[in-house]
C-alpha positions in Angstrom: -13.1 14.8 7.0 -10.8 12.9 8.7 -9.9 9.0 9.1 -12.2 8.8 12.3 -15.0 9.6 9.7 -13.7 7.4 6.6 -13.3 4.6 8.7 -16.9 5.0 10.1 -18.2 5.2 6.3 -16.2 2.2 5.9 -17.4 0.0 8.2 -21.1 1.4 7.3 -20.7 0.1 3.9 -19.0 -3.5 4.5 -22.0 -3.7 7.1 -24.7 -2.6 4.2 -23.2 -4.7 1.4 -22.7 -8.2 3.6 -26.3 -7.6 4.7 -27.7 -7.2 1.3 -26.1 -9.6 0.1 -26.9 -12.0 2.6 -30.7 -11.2 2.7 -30.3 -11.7 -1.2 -28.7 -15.1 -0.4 -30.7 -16.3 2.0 -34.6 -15.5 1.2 -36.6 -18.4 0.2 -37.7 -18.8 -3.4 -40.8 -21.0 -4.1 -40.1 -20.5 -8.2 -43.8 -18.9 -8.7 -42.7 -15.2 -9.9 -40.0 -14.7 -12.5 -38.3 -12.0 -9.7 -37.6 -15.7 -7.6 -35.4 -17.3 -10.1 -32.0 -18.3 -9.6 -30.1 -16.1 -12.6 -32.6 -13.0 -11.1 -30.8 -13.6 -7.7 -27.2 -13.8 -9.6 -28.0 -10.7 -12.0 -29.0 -9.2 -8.3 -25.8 -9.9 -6.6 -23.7 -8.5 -9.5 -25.4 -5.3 -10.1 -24.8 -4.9 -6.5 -21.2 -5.5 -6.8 -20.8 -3.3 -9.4 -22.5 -0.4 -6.8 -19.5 -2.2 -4.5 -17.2 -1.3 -6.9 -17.9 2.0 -7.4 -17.9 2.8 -3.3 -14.8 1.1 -3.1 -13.1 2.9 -5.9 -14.6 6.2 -4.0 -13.6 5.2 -0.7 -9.7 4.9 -1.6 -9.9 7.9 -4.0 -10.7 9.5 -0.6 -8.4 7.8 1.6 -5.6 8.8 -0.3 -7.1 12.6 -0.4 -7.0 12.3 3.2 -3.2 11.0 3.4 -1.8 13.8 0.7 -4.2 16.3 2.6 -2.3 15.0 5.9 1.2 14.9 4.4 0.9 18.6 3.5 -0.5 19.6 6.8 2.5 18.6 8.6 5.0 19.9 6.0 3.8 23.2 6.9 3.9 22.8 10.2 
C-alpha cells in the first residue's frame, strides 16, 4: 500500500462521513416515530463520530506505517 492508495481511502471516508452526516442533518422530522426525535438524531451523529474516530485513529496508524515502511526502504537502498 502506498500513499496514492491511503490518500484515496482518505478522501473516500471524509466523502462517506460529511454525507452521512449531512443526510442525518438534513432529513425532515415530522415528530410522529420516536426514531424522528431530536436527541435520536444527536445520539446518531455521535455514534457516528465515534466510527469517525476509530477510522481516523486507523488511518494515521497506517500513515505512519507507510512513512517508517518508506524511511527503511531508502536506507537500504
Amino acid at each position: 500500500m502506498n500513499f496514492k492508495i491511503w490518500w484515496v481511502l482518505t478522501i473516500f471516508y471524509i466523502v462517506l462521513f460529511s454525507s452521512i452526516a449531512t443526510w442525518l442533518l438534513v432529513r425532515p422530522i415530522s415528530g410522529v416515530t420516536s426514531a424522528e426525535v431530536y436527541q435520536f438524531r444527536a445520539f446518531s451523529l455521535a455514534i457516528m463520530g465515534f466510527f469517525l474516530t476509530i477510522a481516523s485513529v486507523s488511518q494515521v496508524l497506517i500513515a505512519f506505517g507507510l512513512r517508517d515502511k518508506a524511511r527503511k526502504s531508502k536506507t537500504l537502498e
